[in-house]
N, C-alpha and C positions, 0 to 999 in steps of 0.2 A: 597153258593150264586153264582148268575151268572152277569155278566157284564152288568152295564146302563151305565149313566153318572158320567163320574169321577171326584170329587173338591179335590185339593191337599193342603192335611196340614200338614206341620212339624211335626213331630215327634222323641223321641229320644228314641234310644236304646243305648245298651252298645256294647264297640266292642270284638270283636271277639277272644279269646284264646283257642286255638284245645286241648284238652285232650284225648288221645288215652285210649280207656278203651283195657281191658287181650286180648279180642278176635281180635283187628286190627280195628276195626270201632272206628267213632270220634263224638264224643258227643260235640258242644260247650256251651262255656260254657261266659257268657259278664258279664266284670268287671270296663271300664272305657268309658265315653259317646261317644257316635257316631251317626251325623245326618245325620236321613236318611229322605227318602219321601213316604211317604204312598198313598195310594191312597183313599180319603174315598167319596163315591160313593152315591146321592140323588134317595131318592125313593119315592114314592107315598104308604104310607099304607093303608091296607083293613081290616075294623073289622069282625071280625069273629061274624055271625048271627045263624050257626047250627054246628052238628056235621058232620066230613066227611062221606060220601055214597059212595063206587065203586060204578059204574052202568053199568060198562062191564070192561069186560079182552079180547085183542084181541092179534093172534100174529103178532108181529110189522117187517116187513121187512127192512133188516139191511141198504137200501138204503135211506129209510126213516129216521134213526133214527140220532137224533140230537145230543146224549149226549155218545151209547156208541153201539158198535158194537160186531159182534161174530165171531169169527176166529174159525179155524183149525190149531192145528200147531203136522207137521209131526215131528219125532224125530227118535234118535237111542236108546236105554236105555243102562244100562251097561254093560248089558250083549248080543249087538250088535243087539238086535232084535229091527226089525220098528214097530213105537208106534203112533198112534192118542193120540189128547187131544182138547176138545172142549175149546175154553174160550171167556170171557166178559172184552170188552178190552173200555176205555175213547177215543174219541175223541179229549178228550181238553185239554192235559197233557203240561202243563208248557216249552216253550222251551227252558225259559233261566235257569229256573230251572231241568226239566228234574224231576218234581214231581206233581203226578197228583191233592193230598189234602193237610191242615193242619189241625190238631185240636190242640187246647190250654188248656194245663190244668193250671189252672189259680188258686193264690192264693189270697185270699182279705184282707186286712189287715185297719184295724180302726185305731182309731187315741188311744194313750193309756190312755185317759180319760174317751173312752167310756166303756173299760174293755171286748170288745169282743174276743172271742178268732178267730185265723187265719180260715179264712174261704175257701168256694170256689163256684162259682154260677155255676150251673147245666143248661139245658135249655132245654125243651119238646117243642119234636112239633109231628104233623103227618107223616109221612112214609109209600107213598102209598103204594112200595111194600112190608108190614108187615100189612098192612090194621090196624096199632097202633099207638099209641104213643109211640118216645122213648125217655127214660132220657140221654143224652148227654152231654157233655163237650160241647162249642160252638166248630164250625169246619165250612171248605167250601173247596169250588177247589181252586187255585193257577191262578188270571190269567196269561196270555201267556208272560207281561213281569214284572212279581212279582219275587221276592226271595221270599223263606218257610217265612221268617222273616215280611217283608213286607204285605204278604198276613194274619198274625195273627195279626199283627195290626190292619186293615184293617176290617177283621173278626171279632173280638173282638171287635170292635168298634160298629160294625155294627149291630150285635146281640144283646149285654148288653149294651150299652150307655157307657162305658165304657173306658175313656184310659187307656193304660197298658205298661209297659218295657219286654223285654224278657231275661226270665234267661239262659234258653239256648233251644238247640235244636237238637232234636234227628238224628242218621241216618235213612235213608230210609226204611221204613218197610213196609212192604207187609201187603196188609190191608185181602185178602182172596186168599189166594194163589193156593187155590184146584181149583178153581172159575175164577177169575178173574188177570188180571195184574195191577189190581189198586194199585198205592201206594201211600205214604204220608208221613208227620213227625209229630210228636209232639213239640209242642213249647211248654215250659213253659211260663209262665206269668207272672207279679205282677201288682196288681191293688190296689192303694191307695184308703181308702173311707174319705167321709167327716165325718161321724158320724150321719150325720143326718137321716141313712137309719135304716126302722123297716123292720126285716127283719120276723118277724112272721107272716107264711104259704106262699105262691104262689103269686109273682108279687106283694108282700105289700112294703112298703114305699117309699121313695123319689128315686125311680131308674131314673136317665137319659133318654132320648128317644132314644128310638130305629131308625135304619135305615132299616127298612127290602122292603125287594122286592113285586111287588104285587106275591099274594099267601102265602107268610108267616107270620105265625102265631106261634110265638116263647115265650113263658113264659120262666121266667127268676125265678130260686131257688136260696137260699142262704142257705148252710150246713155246718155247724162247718166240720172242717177237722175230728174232732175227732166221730163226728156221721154220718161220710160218708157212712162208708158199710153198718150200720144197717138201712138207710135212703135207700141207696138201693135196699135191700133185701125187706122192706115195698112195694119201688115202684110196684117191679117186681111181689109181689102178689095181684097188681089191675090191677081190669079187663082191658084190654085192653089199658096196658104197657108194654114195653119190653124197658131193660137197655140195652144201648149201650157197647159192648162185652169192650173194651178199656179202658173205665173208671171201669166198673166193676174189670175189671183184676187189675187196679193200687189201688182199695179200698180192695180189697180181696186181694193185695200185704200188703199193708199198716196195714190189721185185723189180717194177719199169723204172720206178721215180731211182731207184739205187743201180741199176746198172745201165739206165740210158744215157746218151752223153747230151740232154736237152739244160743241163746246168739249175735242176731241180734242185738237187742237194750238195 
């Protein structure tokens, strides 16, 4: 999502304890409360009356361009010789953070009278440039004075109706590295329900309002943690879907670590 008007609301997280994972990068990890301030931002919603249409593709000169731009970067390689490299750089990268996205992978959790097991909501929407639909984790850019943490708030809120805590958060990873200098973090999530949600097929029961931007058109899933991949793997073979690489890769982590016989789990 990108910036309107901002209304500020309390929020709590947990604070901060650094855990160094084998390789030297830090994973946090929040154990005890900490208030912070979100920003959560008013929008005008638009209903969606057809399906999207390209009606041209033109090329867009980088002087023009609002959101991201294309460099040249000279280099040496290792073996001393001069090297070109095209890439696709943001305009709009976080300066107090110094990270250009987040996305949250978020768990849901019922109350235990209703007997659902741990969940996690999904979110589709269109992506001009894939001319599709993709299944996603919610996610957005970071504005310019967000923390990673702040902006999944924010986010999450924004997308699903949703409050949420954060259980921790990833380091900086490189979202297409051949490609572009985008990066980002994963935040995880937790999100309390009432009970009172039906969560049987696309956008059913009592979900919260959305805040979305005009232009976005955001459905909101709800999938047991435990039929995630194979809810995936369905998506992916309808027409004109395509799962987002991220969460795929953390559900296809999740189907190897349970059916491999490496003594993961």
């Amino acid at each position: 999502m990108h910036s309107r008007v901002a209304l500020r609301s309390s929020v709590r997280i947990q604070k901060a304890n650094i855990i160094n994972s084998g390789i030297g990068r830090q994973v946090q990890r929040f154990s005890s409360p900490l208030k912070i301030t979100a920003q959560i931002r008013q929008f005008t919603m638009t209903q969606k009356t057809q399906e999207p249409v390209i009606t041209s593709i033109t090329d867009l000169p980088t002087s023009e361009a609002k959101w991201v731009t294309l460099q040249k970067i000279t280099y040496t390689d290792q073996t001393g010789k001069s090297r070109t490299w095209e890439v696709a750089s943001r305009k709009t990268r976080s300066a107090k953070s110094g990270v250009d996205a987040v996305a949250m992978g978020n768990i849901l959790l019922s109350p235990p009278s209703s007997k659902r097991p741990p969940s996690t909501m999904l979110v589709i929407q269109y992506r001009p440039p894939l001319d599709a639909y993709t299944v996603e984790w919610p996610a957005g850019l970071i504005d310019k004075d967000e923390t990673a943490e702040e902006a999944a708030l924010r986010e999450f809120k924004e997308e699903t109706g949703y409050e949420c805590k954060v259980l921790s958060v990833s380091p900086v990873q490189a979202a297409d590295p051949g490609l572009s200098s985008a990066n980002m973090k994963m935040v995880m999530v937790e999100a309390q329900l009432s009970g009172d949600e039906d969560f049987e097929g696309e956008e059913a029961g009592k979900h919260p309002e959305q805040r979305l931007e005009d232009g976005e058109h955001i459905t909101r899933v709800v999938v047991p943690l435990a039929e995630l991949y194979e809810r995936l793997v369905e998506y992916s073979k309808k027409e004109r879907f395509i799962v987002a690489a991220k969460l795929f890769h953390f559900a296809a982590g999740m189907e190897f670590a349970r059916t491999q016989k490496y003594g993961i789990w």
